[in-house]
C-alpha positions in Angstrom: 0.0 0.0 0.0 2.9 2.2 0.5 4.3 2.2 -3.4 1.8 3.9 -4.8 -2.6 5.0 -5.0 -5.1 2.6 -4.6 -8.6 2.8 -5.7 -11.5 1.3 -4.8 -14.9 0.7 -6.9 -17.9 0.8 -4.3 -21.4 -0.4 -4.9 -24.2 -0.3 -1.9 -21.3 0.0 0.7 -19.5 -3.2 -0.4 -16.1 -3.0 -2.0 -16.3 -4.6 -5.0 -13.3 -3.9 -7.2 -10.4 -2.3 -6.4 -6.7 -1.8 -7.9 -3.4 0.2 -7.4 -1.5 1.9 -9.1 3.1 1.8 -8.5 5.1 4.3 -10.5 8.0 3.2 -12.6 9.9 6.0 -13.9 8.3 7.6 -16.4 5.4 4.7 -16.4 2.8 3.8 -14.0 2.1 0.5 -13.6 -1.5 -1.1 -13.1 -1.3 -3.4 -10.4 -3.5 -6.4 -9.0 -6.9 -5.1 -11.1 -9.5 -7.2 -9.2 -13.6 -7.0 -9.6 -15.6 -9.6 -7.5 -17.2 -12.4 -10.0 -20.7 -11.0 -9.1 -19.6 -7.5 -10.2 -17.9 -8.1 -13.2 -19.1 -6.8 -16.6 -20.9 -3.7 -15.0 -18.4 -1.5 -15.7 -16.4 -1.2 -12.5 -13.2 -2.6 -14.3 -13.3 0.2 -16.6 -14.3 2.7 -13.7 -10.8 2.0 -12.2 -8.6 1.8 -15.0 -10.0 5.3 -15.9 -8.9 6.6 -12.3 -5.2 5.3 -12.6 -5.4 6.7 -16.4 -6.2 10.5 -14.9 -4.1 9.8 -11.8 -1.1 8.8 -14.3 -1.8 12.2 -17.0 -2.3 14.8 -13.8 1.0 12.9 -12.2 3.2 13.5 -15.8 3.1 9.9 -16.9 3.9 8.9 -19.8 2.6 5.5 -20.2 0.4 2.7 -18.3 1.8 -0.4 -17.9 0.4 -3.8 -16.8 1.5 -7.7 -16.4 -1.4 -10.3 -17.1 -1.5 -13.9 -17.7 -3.5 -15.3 -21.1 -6.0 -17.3 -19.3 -7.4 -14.1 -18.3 -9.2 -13.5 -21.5 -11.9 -11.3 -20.2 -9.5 -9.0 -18.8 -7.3 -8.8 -21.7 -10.5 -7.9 -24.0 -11.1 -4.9 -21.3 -7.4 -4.0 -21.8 -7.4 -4.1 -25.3 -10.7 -2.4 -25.4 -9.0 0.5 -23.1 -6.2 0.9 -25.6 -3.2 -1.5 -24.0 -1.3 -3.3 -26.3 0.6 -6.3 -25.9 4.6 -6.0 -25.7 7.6 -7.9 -25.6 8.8 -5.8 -22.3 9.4 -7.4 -19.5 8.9 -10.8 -17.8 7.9 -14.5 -19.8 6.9 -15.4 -16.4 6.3 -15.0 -12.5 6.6 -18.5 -10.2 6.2 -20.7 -13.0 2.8 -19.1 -14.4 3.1 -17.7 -17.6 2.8 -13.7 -17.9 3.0 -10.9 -20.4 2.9 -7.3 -20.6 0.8 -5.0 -22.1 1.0 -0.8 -22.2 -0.7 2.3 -23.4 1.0 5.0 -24.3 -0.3 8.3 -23.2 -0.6 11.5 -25.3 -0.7 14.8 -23.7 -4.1 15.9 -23.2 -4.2 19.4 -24.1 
């Protein structure tokens, strides 16, 4: 909780999707983007990557940047439908399960 904002998606009084953001130079990266089963598809996911994205273009960051793993094909269709892209940075894989990344770059809003 200390490396960087978290935010939370609330619906009647219950948490129900929440993630963080940790800067990385001039990137911020999207970290542990969770929505409860029950919640999901409702537009909570979206909700929250919109708050890192404004967080990340009123903090000077140049890019979002996220690690997910390809079973997660419901959130890799939300990514791609929020404009991440799938890269060849960083790791192939974290404790045996197979990752990759994907970033958006950010243009200036003017």
């Amino acid at each position: 909780m200390s490396e960087g904002p978290i935010w939370t998606a609330i619906e009647d009084e219950t948490v129900v999707g929440a993630v963080s953001g940790v800067p990385v130079g001039n990137a911020l990266l999207v970290r542990s983007l969770a929505v409860l089963p029950s919640s999901r598809g409702q537009g909570s996911g979206k909700l929250l990557l919109d708050q890192v994205e404004n967080y990340a273009y009123e903090n000077g960051y140049t890019r979002l940047v996220l690690s997910t793993t390809p079973f997660l094909t419901p959130a890799i269709r939300l990514y791609e439908q929020f404009g991440f892209r799938r890269s060849s940075e960083g790791p192939s894989d974290r404790l045996g399960t197979p990752i990759f990344t994907m970033v958006k770059e950010l243009e200036s809003k003017q």
